[in-house]
C-alpha positions in Angstrom: 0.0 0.0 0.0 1.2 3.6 -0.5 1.7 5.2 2.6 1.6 9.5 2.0 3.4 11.1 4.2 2.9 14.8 4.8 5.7 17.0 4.1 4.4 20.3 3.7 5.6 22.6 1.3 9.2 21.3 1.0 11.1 17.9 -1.1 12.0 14.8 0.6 15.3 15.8 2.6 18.0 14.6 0.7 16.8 13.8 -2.7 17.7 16.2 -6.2 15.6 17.6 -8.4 15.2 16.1 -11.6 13.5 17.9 -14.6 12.2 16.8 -17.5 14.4 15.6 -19.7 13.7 11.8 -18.5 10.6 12.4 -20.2 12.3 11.6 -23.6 14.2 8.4 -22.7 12.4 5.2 -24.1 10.7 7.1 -26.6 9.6 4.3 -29.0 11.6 4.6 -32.5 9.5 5.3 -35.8 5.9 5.6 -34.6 4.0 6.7 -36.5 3.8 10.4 -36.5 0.5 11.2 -37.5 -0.9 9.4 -34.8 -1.9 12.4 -32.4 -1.9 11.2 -28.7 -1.6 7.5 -29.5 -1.5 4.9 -26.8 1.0 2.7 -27.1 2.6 -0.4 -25.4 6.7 1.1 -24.4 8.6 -1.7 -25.7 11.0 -0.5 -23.3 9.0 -0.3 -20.0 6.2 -2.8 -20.9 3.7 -0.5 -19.8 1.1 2.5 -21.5 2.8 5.3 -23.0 1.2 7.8 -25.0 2.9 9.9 -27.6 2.4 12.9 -29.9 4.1 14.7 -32.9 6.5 17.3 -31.7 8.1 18.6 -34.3 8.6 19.1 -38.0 10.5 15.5 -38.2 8.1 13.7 -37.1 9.6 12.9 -33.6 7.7 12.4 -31.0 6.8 13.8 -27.5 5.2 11.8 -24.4 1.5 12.5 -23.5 1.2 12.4 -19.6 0.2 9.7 -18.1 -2.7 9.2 -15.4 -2.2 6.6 -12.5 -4.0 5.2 -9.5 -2.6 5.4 -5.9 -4.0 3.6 -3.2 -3.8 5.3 0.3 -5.2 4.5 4.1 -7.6 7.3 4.7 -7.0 6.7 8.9 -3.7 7.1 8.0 -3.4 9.3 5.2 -6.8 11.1 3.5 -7.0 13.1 0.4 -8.5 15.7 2.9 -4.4 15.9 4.3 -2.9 16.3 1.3 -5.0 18.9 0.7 -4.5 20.6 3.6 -1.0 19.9 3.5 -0.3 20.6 -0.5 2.3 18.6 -1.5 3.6 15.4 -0.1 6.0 12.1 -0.8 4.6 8.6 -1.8 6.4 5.9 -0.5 6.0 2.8 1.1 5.4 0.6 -1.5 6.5 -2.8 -1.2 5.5 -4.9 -3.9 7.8 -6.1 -7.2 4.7 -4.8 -9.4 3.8 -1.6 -7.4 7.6 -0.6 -7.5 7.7 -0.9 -10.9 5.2 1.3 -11.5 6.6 3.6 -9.2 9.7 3.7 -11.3 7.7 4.8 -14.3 6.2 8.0 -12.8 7.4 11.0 -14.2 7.0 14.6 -13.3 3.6 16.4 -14.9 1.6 13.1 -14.6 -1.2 12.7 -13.1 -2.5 10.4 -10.6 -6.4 9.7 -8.9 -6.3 9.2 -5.1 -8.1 5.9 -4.1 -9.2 5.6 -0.4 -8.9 2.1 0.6 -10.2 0.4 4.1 -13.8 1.2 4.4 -14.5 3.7 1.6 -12.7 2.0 -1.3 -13.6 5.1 -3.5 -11.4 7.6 -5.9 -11.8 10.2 -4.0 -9.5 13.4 -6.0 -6.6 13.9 -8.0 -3.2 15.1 -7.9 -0.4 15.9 -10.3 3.1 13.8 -9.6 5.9 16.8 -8.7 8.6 14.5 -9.2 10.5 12.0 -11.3 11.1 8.8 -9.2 13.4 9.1 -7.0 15.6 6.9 -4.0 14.1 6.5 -0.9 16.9 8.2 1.1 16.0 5.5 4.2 16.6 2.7 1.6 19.1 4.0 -1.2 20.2 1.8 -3.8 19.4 1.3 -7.6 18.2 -1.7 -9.4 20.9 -3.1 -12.2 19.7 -0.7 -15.3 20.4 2.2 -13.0 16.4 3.1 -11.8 15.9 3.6 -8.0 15.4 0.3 -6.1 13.0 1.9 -3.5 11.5 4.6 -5.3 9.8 7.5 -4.1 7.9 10.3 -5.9 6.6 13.6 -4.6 3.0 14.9 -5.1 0.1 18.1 -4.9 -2.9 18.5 -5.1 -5.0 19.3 -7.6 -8.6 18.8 -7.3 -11.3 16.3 -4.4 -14.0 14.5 -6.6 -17.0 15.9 -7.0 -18.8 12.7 -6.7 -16.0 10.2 -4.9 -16.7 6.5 -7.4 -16.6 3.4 -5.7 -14.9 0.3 -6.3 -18.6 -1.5 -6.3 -19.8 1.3 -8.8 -16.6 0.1 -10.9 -17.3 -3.6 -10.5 -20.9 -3.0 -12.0 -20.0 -0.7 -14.8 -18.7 -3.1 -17.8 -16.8 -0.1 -19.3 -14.6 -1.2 -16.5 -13.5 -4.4 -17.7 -10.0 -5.4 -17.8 -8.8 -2.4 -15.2 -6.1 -3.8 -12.6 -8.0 -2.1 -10.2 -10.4 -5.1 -10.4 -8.3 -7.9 -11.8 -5.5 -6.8 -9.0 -6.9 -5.7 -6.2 -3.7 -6.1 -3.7 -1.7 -3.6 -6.5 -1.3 0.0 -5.0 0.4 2.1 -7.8 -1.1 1.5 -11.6 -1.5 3.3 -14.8 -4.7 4.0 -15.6 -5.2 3.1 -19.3 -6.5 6.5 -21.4 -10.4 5.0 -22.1 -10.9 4.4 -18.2 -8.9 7.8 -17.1 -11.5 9.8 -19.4 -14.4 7.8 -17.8 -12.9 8.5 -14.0 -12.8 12.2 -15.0 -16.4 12.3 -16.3 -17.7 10.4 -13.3 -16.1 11.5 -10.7 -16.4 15.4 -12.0 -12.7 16.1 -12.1 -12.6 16.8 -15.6 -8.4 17.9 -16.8 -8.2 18.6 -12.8 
């Protein structure tokens, strides 16, 4: 589970700031540029990607990507970060979870899922950093990422109408979202036909 951990208007102690430039590594080679905004499958990362024409030459430029953290609201509510602004994700434990967490990049954005009692998406916020080490557990994997990673993020916007997991479950426009097949997995991307759905259910429009 992510654990958020208030750190109010400051960075993780310790850790740099990285801009974005990351954003262009594992940009897939000759898509096709008139594909505006397609989603694609990063042959690199082996997860969604989207991509856009960028320039004259036909390279390409990476869409932002929307993903799903899951959060204790006893522990730590969408109502704190809110009150709080900006905080760091981290204590994610999982193979899969870390992963993801890897894959985050600065400008993203991410829905705020309430788990425990409510099981709802309850608002959004933007991701305000690339992934970074967990300075309490440094140490990078063998292609260089961070082993533990952690990534700051802010507010943006609390749902309108917060959508539950059983509203999801009954809704086939849901099929095939790991928030249903895997329900144990606390950071995901949120593929781009269920992130426009989330935002037109839930009220939170582009945030």
């Amino acid at each position: 589970m992510v654990l958020l951990k208030g750190k109010p208007g400051g960075c993780v102690e310790g850790l740099p700031s990285i801009g974005r430039g990351a954003w262009a590594l594992n940009r897939p080679q000759n898509q096709d540029p008139q594909a505006v905004a397609k989603s694609v499958r990063d042959p690199v990362i082996g997860t969604i990607a989207r991509w856009k024409p960028a320039g004259p030459r036909g390279t390409l430029a990476r869409v932002m990507t929307t993903y799903l953290l899951k959060t204790e609201p006893t522990t730590y509510s969408y109502d704190n970060l809110a009150r709080d602004k900006k905080t760091v994700c981290d204590g994610v434990a999982s193979p899969a979870a870390l992963a993801n967490t890897r894959r985050v990049h600065k400008g993203d954005q991410a829905f705020v899922y309430h788990t425990g009692d409510e099981k709802q998406i309850v608002g959004l916020a933007s991701i305000a950093s690339e992934a970074l080490e967990d300075p309490r557990q440094p140490g990078k994997t063998p292609d260089g990422a961070p082993k533990f990673a952690v990534f700051e993020i802010r507010a943006l916007k609390k749902a309108a109408r917060p959508l539950t997991l059983a509203a999801m479950k009954a809704d086939k426009r849901f099929a095939g979202f790991d928030l249903l097949r895997l329900p144990r997995l606390s950071v995901m991307p949120v593929p781009p036909e269920h992130d426009r759905l989330i935002r037109e259910l839930t009220g939170l429009g582009d945030g």
